[in-house]
C-alpha positions as CSV (number, residue, x, y, z in Angstrom):
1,X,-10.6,41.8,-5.7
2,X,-13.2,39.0,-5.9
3,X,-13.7,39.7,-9.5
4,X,-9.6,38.5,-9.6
5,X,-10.2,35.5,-7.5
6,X,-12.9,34.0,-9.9
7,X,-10.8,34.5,-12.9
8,X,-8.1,33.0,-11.4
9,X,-9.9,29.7,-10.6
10,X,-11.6,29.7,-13.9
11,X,-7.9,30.0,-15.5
12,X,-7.0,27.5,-13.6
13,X,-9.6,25.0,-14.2
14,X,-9.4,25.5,-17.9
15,X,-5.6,25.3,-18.2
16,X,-6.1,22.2,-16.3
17,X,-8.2,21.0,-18.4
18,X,-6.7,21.8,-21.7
19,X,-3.5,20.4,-20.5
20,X,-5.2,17.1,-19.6
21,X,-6.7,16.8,-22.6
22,X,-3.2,17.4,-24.4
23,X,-1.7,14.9,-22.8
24,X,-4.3,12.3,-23.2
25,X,-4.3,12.8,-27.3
26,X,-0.6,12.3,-26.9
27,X,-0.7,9.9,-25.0
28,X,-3.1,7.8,-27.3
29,X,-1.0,8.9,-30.5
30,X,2.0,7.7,-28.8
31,X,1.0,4.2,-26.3
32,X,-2.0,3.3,-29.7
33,X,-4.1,1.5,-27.0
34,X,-7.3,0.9,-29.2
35,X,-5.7,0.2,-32.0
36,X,-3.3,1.1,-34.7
37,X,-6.0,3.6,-36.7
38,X,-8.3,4.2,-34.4
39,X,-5.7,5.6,-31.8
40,X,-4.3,8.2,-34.5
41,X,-7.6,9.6,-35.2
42,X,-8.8,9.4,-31.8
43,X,-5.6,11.2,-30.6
44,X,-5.7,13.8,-32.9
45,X,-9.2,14.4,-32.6
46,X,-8.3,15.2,-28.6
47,X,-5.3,17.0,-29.2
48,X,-7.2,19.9,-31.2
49,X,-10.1,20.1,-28.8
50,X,-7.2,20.4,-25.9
51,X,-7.4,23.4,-27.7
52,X,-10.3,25.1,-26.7
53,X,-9.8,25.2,-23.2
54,X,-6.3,26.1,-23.6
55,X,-7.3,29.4,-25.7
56,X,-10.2,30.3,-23.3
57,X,-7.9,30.5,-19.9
58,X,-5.4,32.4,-22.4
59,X,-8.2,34.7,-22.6
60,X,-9.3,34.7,-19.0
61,X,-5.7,35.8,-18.0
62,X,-5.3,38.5,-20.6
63,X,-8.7,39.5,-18.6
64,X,-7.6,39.2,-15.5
65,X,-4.5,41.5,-16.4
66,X,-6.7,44.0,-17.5
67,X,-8.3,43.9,-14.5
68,X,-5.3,44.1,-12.4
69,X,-4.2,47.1,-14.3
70,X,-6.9,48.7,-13.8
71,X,-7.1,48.3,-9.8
72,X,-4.0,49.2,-9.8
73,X,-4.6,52.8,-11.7
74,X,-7.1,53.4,-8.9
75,X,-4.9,52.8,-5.4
């Protein structure tokens, strides 16, 4: 059950995280605030990394349901 718990937080931190990071690169596509140029490339830059964390805690919680199954096969 601990095993769960971890996974859970680190789902949630990295969800956090890649959600964050989403809004931030659309935020600096949308609001430009250093620039006309520099605010496109910058935001788009961010918006793919937002990525990374986003497809790790997908990952962690297709984990975490495999763990769950398999507690669940052994009550």
């Amino acid at each position: 059950m601990d095993e769960l718990k971890d996974m859970e937080r680190t789902y949630k931190r990295l969800f956090g995280l890649g959600s964050l990071l989403l809004l931030a690169g659309f935020a600096l596509l949308i609001f430009r605030p250093i620039g006309r140029d520099a605010s496109v490339v910058a935001g788009f830059i961010v918006f793919l990394l937002s990525f990374i964390p986003l497809d790790l805690a997908r990952r962690t919680a297709r984990k975490m349901a495999v763990v769950a199954l398999r507690e669940n096969r052994k009550a």
